[in-house]
LOTIRO-838336 format. One record per residue (C-alpha): x, y, z. Coordinates in steps of 0.25 Angstrom, whole numbers, padded with zeros to 4 digits. Layout:
<rs>
+-------+-------+-------+
!     u !     v !     w !
+-------+-------+-------+
!     X !     Y !     Z !
...
+-------+-------+-------+
</rs>
This chain:
<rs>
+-------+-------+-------+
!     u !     v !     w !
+-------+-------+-------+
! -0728 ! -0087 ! -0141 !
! -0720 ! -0092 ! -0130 !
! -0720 ! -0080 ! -0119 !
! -0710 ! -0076 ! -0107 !
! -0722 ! -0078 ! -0099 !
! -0736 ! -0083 ! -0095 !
! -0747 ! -0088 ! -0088 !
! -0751 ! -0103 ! -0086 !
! -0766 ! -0106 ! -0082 !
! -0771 ! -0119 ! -0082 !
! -0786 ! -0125 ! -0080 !
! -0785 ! -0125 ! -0066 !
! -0784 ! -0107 ! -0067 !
! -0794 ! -0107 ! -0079 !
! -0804 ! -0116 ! -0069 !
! -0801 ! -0106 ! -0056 !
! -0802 ! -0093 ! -0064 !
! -0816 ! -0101 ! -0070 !
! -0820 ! -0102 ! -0054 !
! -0820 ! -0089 ! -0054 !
! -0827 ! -0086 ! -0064 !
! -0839 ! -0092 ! -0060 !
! -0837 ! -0088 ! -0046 !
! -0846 ! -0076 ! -0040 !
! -0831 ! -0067 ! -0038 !
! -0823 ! -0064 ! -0048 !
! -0816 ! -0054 ! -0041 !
! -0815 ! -0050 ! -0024 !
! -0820 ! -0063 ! -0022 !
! -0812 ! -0075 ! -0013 !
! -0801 ! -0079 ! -0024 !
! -0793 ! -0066 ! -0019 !
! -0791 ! -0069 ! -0005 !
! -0789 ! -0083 ! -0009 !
! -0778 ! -0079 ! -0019 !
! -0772 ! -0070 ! -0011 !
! -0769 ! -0081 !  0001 !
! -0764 ! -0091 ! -0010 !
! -0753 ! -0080 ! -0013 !
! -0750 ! -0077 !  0002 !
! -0748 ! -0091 !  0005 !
! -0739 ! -0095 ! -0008 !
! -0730 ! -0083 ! -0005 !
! -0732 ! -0081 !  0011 !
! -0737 ! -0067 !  0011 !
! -0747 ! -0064 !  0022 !
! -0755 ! -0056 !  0012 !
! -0758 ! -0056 ! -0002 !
! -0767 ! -0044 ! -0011 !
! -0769 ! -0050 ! -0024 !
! -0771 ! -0037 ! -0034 !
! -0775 ! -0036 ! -0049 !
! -0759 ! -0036 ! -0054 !
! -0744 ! -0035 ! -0051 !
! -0745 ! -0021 ! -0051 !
! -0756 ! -0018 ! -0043 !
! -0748 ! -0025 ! -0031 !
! -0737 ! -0017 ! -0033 !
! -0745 ! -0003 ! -0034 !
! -0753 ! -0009 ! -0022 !
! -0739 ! -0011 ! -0015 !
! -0735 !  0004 ! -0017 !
! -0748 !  0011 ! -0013 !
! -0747 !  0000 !  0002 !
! -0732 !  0007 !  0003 !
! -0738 !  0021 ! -0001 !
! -0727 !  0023 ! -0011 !
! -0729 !  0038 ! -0015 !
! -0720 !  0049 ! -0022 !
! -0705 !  0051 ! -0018 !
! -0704 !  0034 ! -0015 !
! -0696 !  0025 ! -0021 !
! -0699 !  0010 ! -0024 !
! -0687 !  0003 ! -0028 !
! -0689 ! -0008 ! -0040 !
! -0679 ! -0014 ! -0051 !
! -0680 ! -0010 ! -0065 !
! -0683 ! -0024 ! -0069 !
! -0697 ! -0025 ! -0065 !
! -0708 ! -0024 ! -0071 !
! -0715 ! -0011 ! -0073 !
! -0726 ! -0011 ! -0063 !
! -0717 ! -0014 ! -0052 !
! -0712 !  0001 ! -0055 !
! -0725 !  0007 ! -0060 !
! -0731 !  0003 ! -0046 !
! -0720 !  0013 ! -0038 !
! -0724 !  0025 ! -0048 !
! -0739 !  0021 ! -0047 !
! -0737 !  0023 ! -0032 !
! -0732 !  0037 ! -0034 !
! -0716 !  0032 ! -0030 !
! -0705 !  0030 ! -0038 !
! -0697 !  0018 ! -0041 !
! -0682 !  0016 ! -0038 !
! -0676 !  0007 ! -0048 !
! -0666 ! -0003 ! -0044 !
! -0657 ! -0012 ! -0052 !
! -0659 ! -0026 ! -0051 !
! -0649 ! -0036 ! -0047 !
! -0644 ! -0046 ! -0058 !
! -0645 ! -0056 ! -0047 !
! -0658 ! -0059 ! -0048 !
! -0664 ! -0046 ! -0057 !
! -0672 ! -0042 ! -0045 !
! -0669 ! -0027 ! -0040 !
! -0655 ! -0027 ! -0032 !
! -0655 ! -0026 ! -0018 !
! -0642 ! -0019 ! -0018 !
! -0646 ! -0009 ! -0027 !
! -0659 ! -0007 ! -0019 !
! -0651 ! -0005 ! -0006 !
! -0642 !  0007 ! -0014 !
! -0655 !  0012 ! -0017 !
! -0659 !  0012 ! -0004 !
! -0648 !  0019 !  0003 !
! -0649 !  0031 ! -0006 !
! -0663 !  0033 ! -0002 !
! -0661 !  0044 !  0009 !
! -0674 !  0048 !  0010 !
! -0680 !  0034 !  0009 !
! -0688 !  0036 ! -0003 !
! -0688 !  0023 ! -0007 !
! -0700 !  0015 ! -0001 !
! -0699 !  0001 ! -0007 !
! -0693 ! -0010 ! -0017 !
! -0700 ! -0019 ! -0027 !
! -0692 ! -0029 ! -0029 !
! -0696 ! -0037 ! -0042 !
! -0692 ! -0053 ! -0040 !
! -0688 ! -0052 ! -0054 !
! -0691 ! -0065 ! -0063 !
! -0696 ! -0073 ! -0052 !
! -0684 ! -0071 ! -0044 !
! -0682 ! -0066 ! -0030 !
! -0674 ! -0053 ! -0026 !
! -0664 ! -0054 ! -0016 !
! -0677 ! -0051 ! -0005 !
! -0668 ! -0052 !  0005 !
! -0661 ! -0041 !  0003 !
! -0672 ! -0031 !  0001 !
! -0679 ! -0036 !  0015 !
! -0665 ! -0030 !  0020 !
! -0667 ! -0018 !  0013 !
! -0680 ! -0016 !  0016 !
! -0677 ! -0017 !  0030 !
! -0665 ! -0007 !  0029 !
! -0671 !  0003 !  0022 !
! -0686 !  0001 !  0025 !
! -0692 ! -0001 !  0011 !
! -0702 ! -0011 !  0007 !
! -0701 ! -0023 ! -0002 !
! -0709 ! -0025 ! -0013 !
! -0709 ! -0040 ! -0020 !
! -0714 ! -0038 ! -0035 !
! -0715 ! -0052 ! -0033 !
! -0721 ! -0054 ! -0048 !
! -0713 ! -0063 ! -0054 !
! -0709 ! -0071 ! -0043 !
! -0720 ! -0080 ! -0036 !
! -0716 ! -0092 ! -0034 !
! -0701 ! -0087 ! -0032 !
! -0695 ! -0090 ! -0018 !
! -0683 ! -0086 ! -0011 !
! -0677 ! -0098 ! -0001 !
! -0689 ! -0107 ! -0007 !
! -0699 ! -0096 !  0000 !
! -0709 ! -0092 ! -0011 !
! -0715 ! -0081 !  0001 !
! -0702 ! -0074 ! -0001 !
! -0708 ! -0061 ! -0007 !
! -0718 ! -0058 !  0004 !
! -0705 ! -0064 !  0014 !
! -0697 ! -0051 !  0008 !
! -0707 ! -0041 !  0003 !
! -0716 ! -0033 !  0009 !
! -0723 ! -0033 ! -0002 !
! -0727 ! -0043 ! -0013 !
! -0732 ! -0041 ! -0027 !
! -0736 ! -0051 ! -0037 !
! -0739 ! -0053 ! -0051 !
! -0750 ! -0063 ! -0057 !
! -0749 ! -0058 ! -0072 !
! -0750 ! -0070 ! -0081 !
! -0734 ! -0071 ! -0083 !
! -0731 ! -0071 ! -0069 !
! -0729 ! -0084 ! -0060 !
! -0744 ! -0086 ! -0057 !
! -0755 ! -0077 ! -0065 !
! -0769 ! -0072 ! -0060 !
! -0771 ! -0065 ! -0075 !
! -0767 ! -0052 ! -0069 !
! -0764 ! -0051 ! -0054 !
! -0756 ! -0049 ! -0044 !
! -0753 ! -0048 ! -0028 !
! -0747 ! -0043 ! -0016 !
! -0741 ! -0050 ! -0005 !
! -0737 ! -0046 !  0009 !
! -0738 ! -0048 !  0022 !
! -0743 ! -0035 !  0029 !
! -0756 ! -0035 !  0032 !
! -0758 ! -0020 !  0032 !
! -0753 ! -0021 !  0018 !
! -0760 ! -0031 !  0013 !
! -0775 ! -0024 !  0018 !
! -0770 ! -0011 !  0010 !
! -0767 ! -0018 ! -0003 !
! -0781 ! -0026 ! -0003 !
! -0789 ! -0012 ! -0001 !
! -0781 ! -0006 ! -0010 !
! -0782 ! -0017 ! -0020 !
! -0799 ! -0014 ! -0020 !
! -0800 !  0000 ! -0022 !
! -0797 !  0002 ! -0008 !
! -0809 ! -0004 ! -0002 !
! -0812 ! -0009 !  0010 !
! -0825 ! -0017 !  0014 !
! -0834 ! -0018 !  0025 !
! -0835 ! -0035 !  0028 !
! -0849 ! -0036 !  0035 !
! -0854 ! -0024 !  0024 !
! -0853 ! -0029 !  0010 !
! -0854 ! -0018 !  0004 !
! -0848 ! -0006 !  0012 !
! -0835 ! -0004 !  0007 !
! -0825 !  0008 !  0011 !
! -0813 !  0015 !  0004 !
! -0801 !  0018 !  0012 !
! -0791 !  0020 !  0002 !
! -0789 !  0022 ! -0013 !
! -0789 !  0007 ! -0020 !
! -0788 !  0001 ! -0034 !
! -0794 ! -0010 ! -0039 !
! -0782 ! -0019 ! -0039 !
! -0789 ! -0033 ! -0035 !
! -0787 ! -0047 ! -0041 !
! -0801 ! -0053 ! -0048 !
! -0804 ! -0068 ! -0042 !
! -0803 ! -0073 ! -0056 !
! -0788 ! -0069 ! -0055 !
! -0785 ! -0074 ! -0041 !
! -0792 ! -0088 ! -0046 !
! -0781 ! -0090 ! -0057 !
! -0770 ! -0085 ! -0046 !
! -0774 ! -0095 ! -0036 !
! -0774 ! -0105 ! -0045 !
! -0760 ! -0100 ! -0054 !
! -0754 ! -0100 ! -0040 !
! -0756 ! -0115 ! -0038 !
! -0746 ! -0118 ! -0048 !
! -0736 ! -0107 ! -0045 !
! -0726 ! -0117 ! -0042 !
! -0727 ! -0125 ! -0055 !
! -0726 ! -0113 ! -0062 !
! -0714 ! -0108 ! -0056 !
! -0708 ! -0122 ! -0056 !
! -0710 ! -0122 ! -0072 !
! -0705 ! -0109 ! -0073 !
! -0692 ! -0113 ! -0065 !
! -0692 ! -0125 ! -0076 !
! -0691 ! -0115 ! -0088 !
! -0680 ! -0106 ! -0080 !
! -0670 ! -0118 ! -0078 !
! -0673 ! -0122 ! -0093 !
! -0669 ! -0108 ! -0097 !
! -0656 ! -0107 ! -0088 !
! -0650 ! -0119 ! -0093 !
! -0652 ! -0115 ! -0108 !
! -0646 ! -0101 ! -0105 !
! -0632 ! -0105 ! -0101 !
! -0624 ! -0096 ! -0109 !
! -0618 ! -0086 ! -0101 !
! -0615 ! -0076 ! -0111 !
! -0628 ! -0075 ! -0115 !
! -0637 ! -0078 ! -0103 !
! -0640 ! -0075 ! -0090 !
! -0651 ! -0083 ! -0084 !
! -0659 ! -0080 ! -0071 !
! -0650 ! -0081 ! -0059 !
! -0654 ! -0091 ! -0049 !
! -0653 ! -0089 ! -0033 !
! -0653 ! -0101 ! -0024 !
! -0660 ! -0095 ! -0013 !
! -0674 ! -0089 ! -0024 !
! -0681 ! -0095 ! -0032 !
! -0687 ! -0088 ! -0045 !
! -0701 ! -0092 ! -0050 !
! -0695 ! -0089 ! -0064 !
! -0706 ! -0078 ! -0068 !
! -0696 ! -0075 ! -0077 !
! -0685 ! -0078 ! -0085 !
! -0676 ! -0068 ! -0088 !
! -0664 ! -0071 ! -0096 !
! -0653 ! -0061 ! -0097 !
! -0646 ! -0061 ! -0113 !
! -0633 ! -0056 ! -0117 !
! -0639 ! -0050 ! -0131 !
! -0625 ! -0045 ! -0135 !
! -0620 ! -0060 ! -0134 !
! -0632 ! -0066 ! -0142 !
! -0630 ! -0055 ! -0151 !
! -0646 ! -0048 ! -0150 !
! -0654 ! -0039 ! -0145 !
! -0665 ! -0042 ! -0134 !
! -0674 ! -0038 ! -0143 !
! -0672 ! -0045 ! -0155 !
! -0671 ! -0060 ! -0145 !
! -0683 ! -0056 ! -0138 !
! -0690 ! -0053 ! -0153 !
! -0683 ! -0065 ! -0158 !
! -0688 ! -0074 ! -0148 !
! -0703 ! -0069 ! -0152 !
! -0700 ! -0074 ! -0163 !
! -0700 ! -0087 ! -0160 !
! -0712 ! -0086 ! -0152 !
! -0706 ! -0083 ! -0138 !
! -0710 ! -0070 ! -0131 !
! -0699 ! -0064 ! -0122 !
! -0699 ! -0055 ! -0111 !
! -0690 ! -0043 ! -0104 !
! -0694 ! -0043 ! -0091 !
! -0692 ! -0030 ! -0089 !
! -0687 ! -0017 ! -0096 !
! -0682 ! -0010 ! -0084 !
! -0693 ! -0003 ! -0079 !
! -0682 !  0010 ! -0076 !
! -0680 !  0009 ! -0093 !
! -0696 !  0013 ! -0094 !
! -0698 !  0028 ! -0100 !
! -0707 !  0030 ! -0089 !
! -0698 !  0027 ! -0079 !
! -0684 !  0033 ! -0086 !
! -0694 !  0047 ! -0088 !
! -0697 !  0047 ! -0074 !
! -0686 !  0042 ! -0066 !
! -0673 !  0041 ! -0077 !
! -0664 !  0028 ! -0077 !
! -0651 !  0027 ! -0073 !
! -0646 !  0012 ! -0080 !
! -0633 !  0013 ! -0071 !
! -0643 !  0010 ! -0058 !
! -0649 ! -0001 ! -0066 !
! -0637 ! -0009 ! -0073 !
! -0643 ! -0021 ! -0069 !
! -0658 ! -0020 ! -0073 !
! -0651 ! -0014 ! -0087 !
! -0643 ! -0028 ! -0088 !
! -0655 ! -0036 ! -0086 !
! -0665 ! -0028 ! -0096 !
! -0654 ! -0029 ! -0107 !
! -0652 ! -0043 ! -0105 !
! -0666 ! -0051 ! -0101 !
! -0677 ! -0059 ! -0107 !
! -0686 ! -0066 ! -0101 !
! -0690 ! -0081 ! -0106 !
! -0702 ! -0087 ! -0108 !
! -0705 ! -0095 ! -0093 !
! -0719 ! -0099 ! -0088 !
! -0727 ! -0112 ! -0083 !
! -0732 ! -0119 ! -0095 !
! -0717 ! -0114 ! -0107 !
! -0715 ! -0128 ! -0111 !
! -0705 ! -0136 ! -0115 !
! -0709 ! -0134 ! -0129 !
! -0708 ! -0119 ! -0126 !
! -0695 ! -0118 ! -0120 !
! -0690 ! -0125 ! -0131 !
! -0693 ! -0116 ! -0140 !
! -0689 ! -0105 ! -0133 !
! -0673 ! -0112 ! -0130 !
! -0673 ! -0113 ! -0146 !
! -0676 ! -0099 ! -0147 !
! -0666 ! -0095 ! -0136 !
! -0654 ! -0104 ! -0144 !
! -0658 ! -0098 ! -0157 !
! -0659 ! -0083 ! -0153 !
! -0647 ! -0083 ! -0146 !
! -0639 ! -0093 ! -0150 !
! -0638 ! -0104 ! -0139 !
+-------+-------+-------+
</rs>
């Protein structure tokens, strides 16, 4: 089966993870702090908290910012679910905002008419999803952020390796927060993992005693320890921070290949009427986490479900990334929907697929899956 996504490990991550294993930590022990410096020196953050997923760093984020009832968070609807979850989680609300069809990240403009409607200045903060792998319009949120003093939240998942003016430190540049993904179809892959990077050192002390339970260590007494604040057990084992250190290595390669696949993909899409492939921007540059490909089913004739069923098939898995998170019976019993504020993520969800694109999708692979394309509709 040949899947939207996944991991690559090769035998230099199996003989790092093995280290570990005969080691005397495997977890708290010296891999952490080394993995978190490589991360701050790849994407030129001061600090880096590496956590046990995605969604622990975004929860982490929201309890630093003491989101609490009556706050709003603004996020897109297209997202995925934890980027919303983490806002209820924290006892606020989410503010949903279209995205743009620019770049399928969350619209500025609409986030700025959002903004001046907020009299009493219930709404605390933006997540801002770099959606696919490419950037938002960052600078434009710095301005807003500074206009209407709201902090910036880079769900900064599916775009390691992205960069704007050739900067891949852009996120922590823009954001005052940073949240990363290292689930096993994302850019690098600790197993399950994830991270936060920022530049306040405040910030950063809070996040690692919340990360452990909330305690705090006396150095010259081993074994005194005190609790200041309620924690979670929310760190990164050393076996998983081994795989990291060694998947981020080869980042570059991997977003290179990926970059490969994309170019493949927007010649053979051409057809107008049928397709719209990812737009590109001169100034970003995606790391091609994903790629979504937006279909005219009404020209070709079928439904999204019966292609993407179609497609399985013949041995190919696709993906929608994502069913508007605004469309989800939790969120319509709790908050209701109003689709004439969401026209654009409604445009998206009715059109996308994502294609399979990662590291080791060969030519024999991508082959197959042009076929399949021509056959089922109609090339």
């Amino acid at each position: 089966m040949i899947n939207y996504g996944r991991q690559y490990i090769d035998n230099t991550d199996i003989k790092e993870v093995t280290k570990v294993l005969k080691s005397d930590y495997l977890t708290q022990g010296p891999l952490v702090k080394k993995f978190e410096k490589e991360l701050s020196k790849k994407f030129k953050s001061k600090y880096a908290s590496v956590v046990s997923n995605g969604s622990a760093a975004l929860f982490l984020i929201g309890k630093i910012l003491k989101w609490k009832k009556g706050d709003l968070v603004a996020v897109p609807p297209i997202t995925f679910i934890s980027s919303v979850n983490s806002i209820e989680h924290c006892g606020a609300s989410p503010l949903f905002v279209d995205i743009s069809l620019r770049n399928y990240c969350m619209d500025p403009i609409k986030l700025e008419e959002a903004l001046k409607k907020d009299k009493k200045k219930k709404i605390k903060a933006a997540i801002v999803t770099d959606y696919g792998g490419q950037p938002a319009e960052w600078e434009k949120f710095v301005i807003l952020r500074n206009k209407y003093n709201i902090k910036l939240i880079n769900d900064c998942c599916h775009s390691m390796g992205s960069a704007i003016k050739k900067n891949e430190g852009y996120a922590s540049k823009f954001a005052d927060f940073v949240s990363l993904s290292f689930h096993p179809v994302k850019a690098i892959t600790t197993g399950e993992g994830g991270a936060i990077l920022l530049n306040n050192k405040k910030h950063d002390n809070e996040i690692k005693l919340l990360r452990s339970h909330g305690i705090s260590r006396k150095k010259d007494i081993f074994w005194k320890y005190t609790v200041s604040s309620l924690g979670y057990n929310f760190r990164l084992p050393d076996l998983n921070c081994a795989l990291g250190i060694s998947q981020l290595k080869k980042i570059d390669k991997f977003v290179k290949k990926r970059k490969e696949v994309s170019r493949i993909y927007d010649n053979f899409f051409k057809d107008k009427e049928k397709f719209i492939i990812p737009k590109k921007n001169n100034n970003k540059t995606s790391s091609y986490h994903l790629y979504p490909l937006l279909v005219n089913f009404n020209k070709i004739k079928k439904t999204k479900d019966k292609v993407i069923k179609e497609f399985y098939r013949h041995g190919i898995k696709l993906q929608v990334h994502y069913i508007p998170v605004n469309l989800q019976p939790y969120y319509i019993k709790k908050y209701g929907i109003k689709k004439n504020n969401f026209k654009n993520s409604l445009f998206f969800f009715d059109r996308v697929i994502s294609l399979p694109i990662y590291y080791d999708l060969t030519n024999k692979d991508l082959n197959h899956v042009q076929k399949i394309c021509k056959k089922i509709f109609n090339i």
